[in-house]
N, C-alpha and C positions, 0 to 999 in steps of 0.2 A: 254580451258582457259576462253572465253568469259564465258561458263556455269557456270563456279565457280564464275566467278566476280558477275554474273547476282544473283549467289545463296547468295553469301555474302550480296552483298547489298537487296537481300528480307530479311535476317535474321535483316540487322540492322534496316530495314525498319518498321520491328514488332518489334524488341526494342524497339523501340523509341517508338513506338505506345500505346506500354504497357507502358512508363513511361510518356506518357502525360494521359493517362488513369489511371493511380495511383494516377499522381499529382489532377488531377479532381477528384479523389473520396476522398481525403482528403481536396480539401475544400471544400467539402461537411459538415458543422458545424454537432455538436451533435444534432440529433431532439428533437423539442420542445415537451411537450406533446399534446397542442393543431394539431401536426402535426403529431405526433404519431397517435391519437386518430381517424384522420383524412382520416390516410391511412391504420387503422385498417378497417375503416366504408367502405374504397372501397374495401379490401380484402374481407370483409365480403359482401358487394354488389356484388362483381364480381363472389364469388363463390352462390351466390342465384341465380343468373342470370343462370350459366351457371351449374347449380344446381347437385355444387362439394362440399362435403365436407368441402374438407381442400384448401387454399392458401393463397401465401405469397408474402410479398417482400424480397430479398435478395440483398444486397448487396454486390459485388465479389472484397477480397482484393485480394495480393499476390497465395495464393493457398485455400482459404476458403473462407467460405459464411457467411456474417453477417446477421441475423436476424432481421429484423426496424420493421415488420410487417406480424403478422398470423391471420389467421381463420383457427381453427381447426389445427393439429397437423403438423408439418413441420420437413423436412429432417435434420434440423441445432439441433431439439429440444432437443432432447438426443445425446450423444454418440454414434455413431456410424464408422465401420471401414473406415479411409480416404483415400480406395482403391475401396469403391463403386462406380460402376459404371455410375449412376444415377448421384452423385455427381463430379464425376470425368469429364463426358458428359458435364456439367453444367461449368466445370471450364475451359475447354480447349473449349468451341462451340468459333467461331467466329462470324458465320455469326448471321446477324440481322432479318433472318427468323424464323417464329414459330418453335421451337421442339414439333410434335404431336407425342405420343406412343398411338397408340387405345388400345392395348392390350400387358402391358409389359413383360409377359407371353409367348407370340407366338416372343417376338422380340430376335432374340440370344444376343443382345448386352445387352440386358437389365434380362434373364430369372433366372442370376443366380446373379442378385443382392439383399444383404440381406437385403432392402428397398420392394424389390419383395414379398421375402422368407421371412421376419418376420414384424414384426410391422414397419410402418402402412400397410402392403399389400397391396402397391399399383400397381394397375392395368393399371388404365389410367390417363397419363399424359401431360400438355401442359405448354410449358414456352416460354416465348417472351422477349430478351433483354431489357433494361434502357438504350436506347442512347441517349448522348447531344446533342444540337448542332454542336456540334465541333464534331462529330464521336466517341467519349469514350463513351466505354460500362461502366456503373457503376454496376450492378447484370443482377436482371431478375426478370421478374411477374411470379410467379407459380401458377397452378391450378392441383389439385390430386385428383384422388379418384381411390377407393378402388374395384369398378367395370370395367369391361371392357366396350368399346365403339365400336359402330363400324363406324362412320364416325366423323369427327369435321367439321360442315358445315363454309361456309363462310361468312353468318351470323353472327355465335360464332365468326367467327375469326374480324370480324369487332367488336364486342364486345371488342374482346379481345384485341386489338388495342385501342378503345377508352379510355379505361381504363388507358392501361399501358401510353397514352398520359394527362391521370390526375395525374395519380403515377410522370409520371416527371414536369407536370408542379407544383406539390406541392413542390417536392425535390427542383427544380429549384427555388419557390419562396421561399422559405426558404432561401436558400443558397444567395439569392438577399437583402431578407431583413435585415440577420444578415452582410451580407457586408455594405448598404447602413448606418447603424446602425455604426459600424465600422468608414466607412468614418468622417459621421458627428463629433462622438466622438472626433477622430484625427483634424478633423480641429478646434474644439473648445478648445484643449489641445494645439495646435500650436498657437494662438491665444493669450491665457493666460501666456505659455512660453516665447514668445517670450517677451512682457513686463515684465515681471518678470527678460527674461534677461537683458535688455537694462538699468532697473532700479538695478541689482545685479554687474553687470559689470561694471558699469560706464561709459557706453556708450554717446555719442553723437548722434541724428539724424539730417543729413543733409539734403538739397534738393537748386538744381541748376535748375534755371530758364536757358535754353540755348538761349533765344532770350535778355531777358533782362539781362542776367548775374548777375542777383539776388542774392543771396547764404543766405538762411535760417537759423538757426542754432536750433535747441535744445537740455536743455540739460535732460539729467536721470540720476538722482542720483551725486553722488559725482567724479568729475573729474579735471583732470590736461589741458586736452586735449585746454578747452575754458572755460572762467570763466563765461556767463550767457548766455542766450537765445536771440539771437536777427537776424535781417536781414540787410545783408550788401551786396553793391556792390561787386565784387569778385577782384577787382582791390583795394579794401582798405584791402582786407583780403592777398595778397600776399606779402606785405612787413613781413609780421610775417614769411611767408615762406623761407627756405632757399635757398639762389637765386639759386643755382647748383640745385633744383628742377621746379625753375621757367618753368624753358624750360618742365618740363614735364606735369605741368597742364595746360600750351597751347595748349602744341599740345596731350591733354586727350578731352578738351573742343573743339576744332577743328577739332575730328575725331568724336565726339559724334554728331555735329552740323550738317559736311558738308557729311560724306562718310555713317552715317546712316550704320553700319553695320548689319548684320540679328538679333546677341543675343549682344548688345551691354552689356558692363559688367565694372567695376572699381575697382581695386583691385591695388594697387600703398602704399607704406611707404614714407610719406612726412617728413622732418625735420622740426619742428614747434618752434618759438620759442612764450612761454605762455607769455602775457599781461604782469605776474607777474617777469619774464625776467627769467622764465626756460628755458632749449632746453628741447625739446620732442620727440622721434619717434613716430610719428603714421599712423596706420595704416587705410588706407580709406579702402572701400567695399562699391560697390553701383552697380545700374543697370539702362539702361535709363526706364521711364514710357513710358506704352503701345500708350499714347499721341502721341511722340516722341519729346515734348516740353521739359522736363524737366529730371534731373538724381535725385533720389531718393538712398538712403544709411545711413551707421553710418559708425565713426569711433571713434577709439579705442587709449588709450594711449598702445605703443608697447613698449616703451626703454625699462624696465627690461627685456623681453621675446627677444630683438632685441640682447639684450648682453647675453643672456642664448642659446640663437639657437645659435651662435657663437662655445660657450664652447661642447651643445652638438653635433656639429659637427663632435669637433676633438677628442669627445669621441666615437661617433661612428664610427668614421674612426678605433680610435685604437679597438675597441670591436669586429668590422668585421676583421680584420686583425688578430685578437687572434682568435674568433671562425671558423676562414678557415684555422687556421694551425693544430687544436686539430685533435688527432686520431677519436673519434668517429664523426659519423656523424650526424651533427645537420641542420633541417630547420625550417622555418615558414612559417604558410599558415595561411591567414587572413578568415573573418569569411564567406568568398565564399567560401574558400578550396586551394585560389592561392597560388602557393607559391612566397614569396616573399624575402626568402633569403635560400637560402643552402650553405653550403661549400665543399669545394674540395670531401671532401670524403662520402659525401651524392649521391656529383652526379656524382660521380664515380658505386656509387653503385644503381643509378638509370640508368644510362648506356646512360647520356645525361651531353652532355656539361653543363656549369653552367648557359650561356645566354640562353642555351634552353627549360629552366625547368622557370628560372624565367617570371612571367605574365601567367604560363598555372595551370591548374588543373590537377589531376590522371585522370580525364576524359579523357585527351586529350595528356597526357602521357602514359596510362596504358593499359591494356584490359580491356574490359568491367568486366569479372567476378573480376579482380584485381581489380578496380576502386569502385565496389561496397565493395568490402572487406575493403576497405580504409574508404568507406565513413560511414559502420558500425561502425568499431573503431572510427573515429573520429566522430560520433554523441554523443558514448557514454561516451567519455571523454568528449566533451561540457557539456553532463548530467550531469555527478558525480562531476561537479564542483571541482576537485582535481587531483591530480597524479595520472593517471590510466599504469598501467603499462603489456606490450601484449609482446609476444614472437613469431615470425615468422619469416620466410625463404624467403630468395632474394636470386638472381642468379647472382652472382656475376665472371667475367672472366668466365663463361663458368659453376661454380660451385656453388652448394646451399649451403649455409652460414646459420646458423641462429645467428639470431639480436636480442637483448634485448631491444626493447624500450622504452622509457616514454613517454607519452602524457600529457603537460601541460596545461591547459586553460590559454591562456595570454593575457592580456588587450593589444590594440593597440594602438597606440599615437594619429592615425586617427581616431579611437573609433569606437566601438564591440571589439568584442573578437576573437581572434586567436588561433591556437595551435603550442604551441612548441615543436619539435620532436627532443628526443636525443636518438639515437640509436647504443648500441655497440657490435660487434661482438665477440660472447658466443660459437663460435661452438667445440674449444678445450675445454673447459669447461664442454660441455654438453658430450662428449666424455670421458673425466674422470669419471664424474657424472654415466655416464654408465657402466662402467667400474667397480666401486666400488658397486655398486647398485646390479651389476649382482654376481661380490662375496659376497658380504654379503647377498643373496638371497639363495646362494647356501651351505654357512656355515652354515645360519639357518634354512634349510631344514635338515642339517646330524644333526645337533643339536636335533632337534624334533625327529628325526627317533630313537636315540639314546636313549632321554630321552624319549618315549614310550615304545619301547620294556623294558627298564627295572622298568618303573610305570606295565608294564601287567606283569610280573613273579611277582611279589611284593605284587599285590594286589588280583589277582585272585582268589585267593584260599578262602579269606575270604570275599569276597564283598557281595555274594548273600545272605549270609547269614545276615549281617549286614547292609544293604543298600536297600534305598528306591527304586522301582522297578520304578518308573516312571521316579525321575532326578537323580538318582544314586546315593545321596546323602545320607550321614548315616543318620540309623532308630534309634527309640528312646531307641533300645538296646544297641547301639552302642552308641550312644553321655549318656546313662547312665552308662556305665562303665570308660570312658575317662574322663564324670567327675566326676563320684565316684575317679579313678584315681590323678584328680586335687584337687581334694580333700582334699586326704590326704599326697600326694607330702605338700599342704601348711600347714599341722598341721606337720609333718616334719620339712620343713623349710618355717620357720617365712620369710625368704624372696621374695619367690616364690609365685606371683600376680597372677590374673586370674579373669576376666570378663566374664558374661553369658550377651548374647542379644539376646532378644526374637522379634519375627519379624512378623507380619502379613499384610496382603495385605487388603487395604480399599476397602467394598463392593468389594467383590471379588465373593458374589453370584450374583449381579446383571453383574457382567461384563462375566457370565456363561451365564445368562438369556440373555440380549443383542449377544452377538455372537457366544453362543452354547458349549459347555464341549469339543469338539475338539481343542475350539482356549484358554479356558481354563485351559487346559493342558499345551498347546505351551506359554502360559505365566508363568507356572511354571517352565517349562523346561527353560527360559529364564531368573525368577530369580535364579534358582538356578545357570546361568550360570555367571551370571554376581556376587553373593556371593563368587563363586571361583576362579571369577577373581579378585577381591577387596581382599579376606582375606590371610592372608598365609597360607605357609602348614602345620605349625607349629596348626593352627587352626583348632575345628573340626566344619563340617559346617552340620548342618542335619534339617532333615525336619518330622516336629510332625505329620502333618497326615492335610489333607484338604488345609491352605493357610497359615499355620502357621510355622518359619521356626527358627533354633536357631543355634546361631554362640558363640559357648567356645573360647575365644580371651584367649589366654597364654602371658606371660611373660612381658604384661602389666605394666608399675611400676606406675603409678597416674591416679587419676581420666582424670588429662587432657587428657592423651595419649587417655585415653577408649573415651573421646568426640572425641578428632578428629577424632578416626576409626568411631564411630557411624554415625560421620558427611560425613564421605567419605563412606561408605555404605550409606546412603541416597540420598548422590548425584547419586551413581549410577543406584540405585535402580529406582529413579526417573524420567530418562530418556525415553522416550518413548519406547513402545514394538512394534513388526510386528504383529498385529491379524488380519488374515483374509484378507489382503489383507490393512490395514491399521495403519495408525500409533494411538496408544492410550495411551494416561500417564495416568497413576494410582498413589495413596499414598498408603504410608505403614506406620505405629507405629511401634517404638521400647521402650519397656521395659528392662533396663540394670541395672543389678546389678553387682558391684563391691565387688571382695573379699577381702576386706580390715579387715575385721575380720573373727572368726573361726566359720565356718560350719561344722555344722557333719555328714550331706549327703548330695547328689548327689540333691534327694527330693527339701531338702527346698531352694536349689540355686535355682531351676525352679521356685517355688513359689514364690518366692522373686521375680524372674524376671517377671514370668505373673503378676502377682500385680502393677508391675509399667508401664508391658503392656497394663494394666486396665487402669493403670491412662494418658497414652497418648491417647489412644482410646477417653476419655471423652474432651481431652482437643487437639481439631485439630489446634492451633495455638501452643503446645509445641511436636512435630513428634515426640522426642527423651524424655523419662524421667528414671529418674534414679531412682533407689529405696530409699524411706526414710521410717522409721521407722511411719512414719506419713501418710504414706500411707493406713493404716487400718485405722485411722480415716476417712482420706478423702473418703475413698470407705464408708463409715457409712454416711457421708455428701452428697456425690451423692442420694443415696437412698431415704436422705432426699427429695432433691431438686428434683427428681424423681417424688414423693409423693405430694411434693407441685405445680409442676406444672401441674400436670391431676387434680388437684384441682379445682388448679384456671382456667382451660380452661372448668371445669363443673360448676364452679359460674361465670363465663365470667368476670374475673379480667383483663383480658388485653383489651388497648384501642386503639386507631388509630390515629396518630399522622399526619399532612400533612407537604411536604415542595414543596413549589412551584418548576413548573417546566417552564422557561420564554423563550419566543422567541426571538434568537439573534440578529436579526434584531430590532426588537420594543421594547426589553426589559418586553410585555406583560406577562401577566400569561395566558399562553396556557392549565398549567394542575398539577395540585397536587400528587404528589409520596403518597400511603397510608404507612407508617411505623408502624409496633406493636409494643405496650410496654405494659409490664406488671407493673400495680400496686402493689406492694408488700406488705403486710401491714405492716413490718418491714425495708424494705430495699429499700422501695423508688421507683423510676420511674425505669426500666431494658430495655435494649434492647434485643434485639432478640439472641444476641452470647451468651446469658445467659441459655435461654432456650428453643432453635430450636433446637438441637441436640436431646434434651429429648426427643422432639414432634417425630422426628423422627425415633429414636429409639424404641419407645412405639408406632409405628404407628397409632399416632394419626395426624400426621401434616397435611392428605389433609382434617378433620376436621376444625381445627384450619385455615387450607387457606380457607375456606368455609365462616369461621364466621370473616373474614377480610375482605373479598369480600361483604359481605351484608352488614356491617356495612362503608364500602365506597362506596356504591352504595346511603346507608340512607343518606349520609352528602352529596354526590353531587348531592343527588336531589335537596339538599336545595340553591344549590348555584346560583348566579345570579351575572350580571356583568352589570353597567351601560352603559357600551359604546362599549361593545364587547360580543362576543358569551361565553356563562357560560364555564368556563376549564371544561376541562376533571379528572378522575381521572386514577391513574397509578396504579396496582398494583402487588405485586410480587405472582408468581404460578411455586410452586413447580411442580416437578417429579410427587411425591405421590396422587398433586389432580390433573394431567392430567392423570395419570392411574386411576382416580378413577369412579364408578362407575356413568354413565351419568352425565358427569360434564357440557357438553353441558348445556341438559336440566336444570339443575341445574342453569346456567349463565342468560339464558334465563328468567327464571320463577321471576329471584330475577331482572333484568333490568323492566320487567311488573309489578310485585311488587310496586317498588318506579316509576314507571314513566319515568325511565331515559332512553335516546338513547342510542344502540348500541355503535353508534361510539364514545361516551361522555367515553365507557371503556375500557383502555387500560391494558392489561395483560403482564408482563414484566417475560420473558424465559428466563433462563442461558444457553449457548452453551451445559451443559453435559447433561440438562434435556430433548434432542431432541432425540428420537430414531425411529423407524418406526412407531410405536403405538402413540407417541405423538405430532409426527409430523402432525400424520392424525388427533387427536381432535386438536390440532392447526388449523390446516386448517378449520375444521369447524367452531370455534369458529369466526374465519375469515369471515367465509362466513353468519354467523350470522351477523356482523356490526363492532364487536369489530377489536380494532388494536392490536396486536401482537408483542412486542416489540425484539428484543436480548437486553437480560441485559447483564453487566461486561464483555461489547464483549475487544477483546484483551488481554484475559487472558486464553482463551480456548485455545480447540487443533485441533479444525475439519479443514477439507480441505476446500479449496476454492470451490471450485468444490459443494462441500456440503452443505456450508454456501448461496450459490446463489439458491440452491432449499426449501429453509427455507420457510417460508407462513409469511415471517413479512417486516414491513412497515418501523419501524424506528430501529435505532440498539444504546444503551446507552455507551458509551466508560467507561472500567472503571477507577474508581477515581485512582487505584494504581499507570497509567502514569501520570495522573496529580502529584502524591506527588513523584515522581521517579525523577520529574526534580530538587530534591533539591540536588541527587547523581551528575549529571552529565545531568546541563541543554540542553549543546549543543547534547549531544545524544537523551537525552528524548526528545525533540524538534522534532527530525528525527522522530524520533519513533510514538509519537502524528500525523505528519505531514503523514505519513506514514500511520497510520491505519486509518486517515480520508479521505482521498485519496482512500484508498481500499473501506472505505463504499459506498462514492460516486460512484465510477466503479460498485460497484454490485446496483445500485441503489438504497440503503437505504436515510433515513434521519438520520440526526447524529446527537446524544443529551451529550451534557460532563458533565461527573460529576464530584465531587470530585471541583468545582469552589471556593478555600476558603479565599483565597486575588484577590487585584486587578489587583495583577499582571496576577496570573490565567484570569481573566476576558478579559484582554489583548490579552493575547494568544489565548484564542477563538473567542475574534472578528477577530486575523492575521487569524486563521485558518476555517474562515466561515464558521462555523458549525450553523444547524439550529437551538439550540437551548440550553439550560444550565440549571444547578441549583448547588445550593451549599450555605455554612453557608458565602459565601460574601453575600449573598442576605436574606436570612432567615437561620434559622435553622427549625428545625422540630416544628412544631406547632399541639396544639389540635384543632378539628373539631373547637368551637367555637370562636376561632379568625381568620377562613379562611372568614364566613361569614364579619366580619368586614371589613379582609382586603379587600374583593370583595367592599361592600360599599363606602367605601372610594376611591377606584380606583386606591388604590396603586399598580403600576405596573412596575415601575422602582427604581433602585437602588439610 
């Protein structure tokens, strides 16, 4: 018995321990960079010294290592399985002695770790605790390398000690100065507050001389209480007092005077009646000064608030007396977690009288693993700021129940915030619930079983012959007889509709080349699965050969019907696919024509339809187009505009347009965005949605980004700022010219060229233009000076995970959330708030675009982002009004 108690109390003895070492490594504030950089320079000192490789600082939350600082490659750095040994040794060590591994190899505990077995191969290893003051480990100092050792003298290890005593006294002064920082703030906000209140309130301040009986008065602001400022004996201010209080500011003043208490304090409702012959409640509050000559205070006019606590008295008598008779069980626990009201049948089913749950915590009610479950949910209803609603199991009489509860966030009278728990018991319910779940589980099992066997007698006989061998879908034999078929079903009868849509998948050879003809496949096999789940069967669904797929819609009666099916095939279609191991959303074009006149083959319905497939292809803001008769001209007008634009990118008709880019702080011009436009000679100034598809197309765009790039590098050499460092310029770089041949050298040769610095250019990347290949001239370009921006981030589709191995500096939000808050501001708000938040955590800078009122403007000062541009400030300008505007020093709005 004694052994169990002795073992109990060591288990709680390390809880605890572990959660004073938690709370210590959370306030541990964000590091600075100047402290970053700092404890980079000892990692990297420490491994010259002791002449390793790689080491780090880690810092050890709950079951993982954070990362503050490496030299050379560390255990945190990549992905690795979180059963390694290495790292596991690392998270369970206690003690505050060195871990030496001379040779992790010959050690069993360490030989078959995949930290041993594969990159970085490490051999020899030393790591030494981060402990406080106070005994909380916060991580550890690592040192790694990749050779074996055969002794760690004690030399090294005094090294190695001196060290991990700079690593904490940097953490330590950190964490001191943003406290000290802290402090001050608050006390200069208390300061300000406090006048603010005394003069919003209508406060009074008083002050009682205890030897002379003096009584000061002043006043703040507008009140009832006393009509002007002045100092009076304390025996001329009692007659205003209502004498049945008399006896209590004697013997206030008599105990303040003679018995000198430890925290003397004042806090008394006097009946006053005003100069002007009102009566008043009010209410004193004071405290004696640290002197002990004098009482120091304010008071307050109380009447309305003295007859309002009255009334809500005896509403809260009757509200407590309503909420302890209701079935379900409801409490409140204020913003420590206490509770401070339950009723009957909360604490019933907490399994504690009613007086014995009120004044405690789940800490101090529950089990420890219970208590933390508790304190999860209610963290993250405080979060969500709303109704979060959880479903779990109490033990109730002997028996597990399940409870359905809500968590409210509720304001407190005393003020913060509390939660309010209404919990009702679901457990019949959930037993129905199963009940029907499991039949109809079972119905449509035979269901399926049924309707199979007789789709395979049905179809078998003729599939191979008429169907695509890879999605099974019919071949172009097959959907050419069924619409020969439809055909002539509607020269028959005049009533009998029918739709052809033609379907192709966008760059569908690049999304081959990115992740190989195997995962290319698996994305056809996916549309065609997700085609027959959208169409009916009445429908024939087949597939033309490569990425091209066509869907015979029957018995269609108007054009509208054919949109909304076009529209609900695109939705689907649209949705992300599994490739490889990730999620990837693709587009697709549809071409549709409608049989609404008479066709006399099979032929020219296809034709009709790829014709207006043509015509979506060219136009990526219309996915869906229907056929019009006018569509052979517009295919004649493409051609044109084809021809005109490889024209004018060989007589260099297009120009470069700037619009600043300002710092949200200073409202400065940090950096000009380059925009192309093409001069027309008939049609005027064009933007780029005019003719970037063409460039693309006709693979000429990493050209055409070539001679964008030189011609912004020419104008911001010319730039100059009287009172600030010259902007930078920004520019957009396609796909086509990071695959392009030595685009590096290329960046390079044109910065020496015009004289301009590196980091003066910034190159602005769309999320889809990132793949292995361009990732890695990304990174050079990087390591050349230039900045590397993510453009129209929040509109992509890559992982987190993926976005945080990106090689860029600042990330551009794009404009589409800013204009989405005109749908539904309170969400787009989230939404904004939400991706700005995520850039911060991976450590980007955030620039918003799309800035085009002031209200926009607004919202990104709430949202502290670093930095902005938009037609509130400028619209897009040619090179020779940016010089002006530099001269002038126009730099705010």
């Amino acid at each position: 018995m004694a052994d169990a108690y002795a073992a109990s109390n060591s288990d709680q003895f390390e809880a605890n321990r572990e959660l004073q070492r938690l709370a210590a490594l959370r306030a541990l504030p964000f590091l600075q960079p100047s402290s970053t950089a700092l404890l980079d320079a000892l990692t990297r000192s420490l491994a010259g010294v002791l002449k390793a490789p790689m080491a780090c600082v880690n810092l050890r939350d709950d079951q993982r290592h954070v990362l503050v600082s490496k030299h050379g490659r560390s255990l945190t750095e990549r992905d690795r399985p979180t059963n390694a040994a290495l790292r596991q040794h690392l998270l369970e060590r206690a003690s505050d002695e060195p871990l030496v591994i001379l040779d992790a190899l010959r050690d069993a505990r360490f030989t078959n770790d995949p930290f041993v077995q594969g990159p970085p191969h490490i051999r020899f290893f030393v790591s030494i605790p981060l402990v406080t003051p106070e005994d909380a480990s916060l991580g550890s100092l690592c040192v790694y390398d990749t050779k074996p050792r055969t002794r760690f003298t004690s030399e090294e290890e005094a090294v190695l000690r001196d060290f991990t005593a700079l690593v904490m006294h940097e953490l330590q002064r950190h964490r001191d100065d943003t406290e000290r920082r802290r402090l001050t703030r608050a006390l200069l906000d208390r300061k300000m507050h406090l006048r603010f209140a005394l003069e919003g309130a209508g406060m009074i301040a008083w002050k009682l001389d205890l030897h002379s009986t003096l009584l000061t008065i002043e006043i703040h602001g507008q009140t009832h209480v006393w009509p002007a400022s002045e100092t009076i004996p304390l025996h001329s201010f009692l007659p205003w007092v209502h004498v049945d209080d008399h006896a209590v500011v004697s013997q206030l003043v008599s105990t303040l005077r003679d018995h000198l208490p430890t925290d003397p304090t004042v806090d008394i409702v006097l009946r006053v009646q005003h100069p002007s012959g009102s009566k008043r409640h009010v209410a004193v509050r004071g405290r004696r000064h640290a002197d002990g000559h004098s009482v120091l205070g304010v008071a307050f006019d109380f009447t309305e608030q003295y007859a309002a606590s009255n009334t809500l008295r005896d509403r809260d008598e009757m509200l407590t007396r309503v909420l302890r008779g209701v079935r379900d069980a409801v409490y409140l626990q204020d913003a420590n977690g206490t509770y401070i009201f339950v009723n009957d049948t909360a604490a019933a089913a907490i399994g504690q009288p009613v007086e014995n749950i009120l004044g405690r915590t789940y800490w101090e009610l529950f089990d420890l693993d219970t208590a933390r479950a508790f304190e999860r949910v209610t963290a993250r209803a405080r979060k969500a700021a709303d109704v979060t609603t959880i479903e779990e199991q109490w033990l109730v009489d002997g028996a597990l129940r399940n409870f359905r509860t809500t968590l409210t966030p509720f304001p407190l009278p005393s003020g913060g915030q509390g939660i309010l728990g209404v919990a009702r018991d679901v457990t019949q319910e959930r037993r129905v619930e199963r009940a029907l779940r499991k039949n109809n589980e079972l119905l449509a099992q035979q269901v399926q079983e049924r309707t199979r066997r007789l789709e395979h007698h049905l179809q078998q006989a003729q599939h191979d012959a008429f169907h695509d061998a890879l999605t099974g879908l019919a071949n172009r034999a097959l959907l050419l007889d069924r619409l020969d078929h439809s055909v002539k079903l509607h020269i028959d009868r005049a009533n009998h509709r029918f739709a052809v849509l033609t379907i192709n998948i966008v760059r569908f050879k690049r999304i081959v080349e990115t992740y190989g003809s195997t995962s290319g496949d698996a994305l056809l096999l996916q549309v065609a699965h997700r085609l027959r789940r959208e169409a009916s069967r009445s429908n024939t669904i087949a597939r033309m050969g490569g990425d091209e797929f066509v869907v015979v819609a029957e018995n269609l009666c108007s054009p509208e019907e054919v949109q909304t099916f076009a529209q609900q095939l695109l939705r689907a279609l649209t949705q992300p696919y599994k490739l490889a191991g990730r999620d990837v959303r693709v587009d697709v074009r549809m071409g549709v024509t409608v049989c609404l006149h008479e066709y006399k083959n099979a032929p020219d319905v296809l034709a009709d339809a790829a014709l207006a497939l043509q015509m979506a292809r060219e136009h990526p803001a219309s996915p869906v187009v229907f056929y019009h008769p006018d569509h052979k001209g517009q295919v004649a007008e493409r051609a044109q505009l084809t021809r005109d634009v490889l024209s004018a990118l060989d007589r260099r008709e297009f120009e470069v347009y700037f619009q600043p880019i300002l710092d949200a702080h200073t409202n400065s011009i940090i950096a000009f965005e380059a925009l192309a436009r093409w001069r027309h000679p008939t049609r005027g100034v064009l933007t780029p949605d005019v003719f970037l598809e063409v460039l693309r197309e006709t693979r000429r765009l990493a050209e055409f980004d070539r001679f964008i790039v030189n011609e912004a590098c020419r104008h911001a050499a010319k730039w100059t700022a009287p009172t600030a460092s010259a902007p930078s310029v920004s520019v957009n770089c396609s796909l086509e010219m990071l695959r392009s041949h030595e685009v590096t050298s290329f960046v390079q040769s044109t910065l020496l060229h015009y004289s301009l610095p590196p980091e003066r250019l910034w190159l602005e990347v769309v999320e889809e233009a990132f793949d292995d290949v361009t990732t890695a001239v990304a990174s050079e370009l990087r390591a050349l000076g230039c900045e590397v921006l993510l453009d129209n981030f929040g509109m992509g589709r890559s992982s987190l995970s993926r976005l945080s191995r990106l090689p860029v500096t600042r990330v551009k939000v794009d404009r589409s959330l800013m204009l989405n808050l005109g749908c539904d501001e309170k969400q787009g708000r989230r939404v904004l708030h939400a991706v700005v938040e995520l850039c911060r955590t991976l450590g980007f800078q955030v620039i918003m675009e799309g800035v085009a009122t002031p209200a926009n403007r607004a919202l990104v000062q709430a949202l502290q982002v670093n930095a902005w541009q938009g037609f509130v400030h400028s619209r897009p300008m040619q090179g020779r009004y940016v010089s002006r505007l530099l001269r002038r020093g126009h730099t705010n709005t």
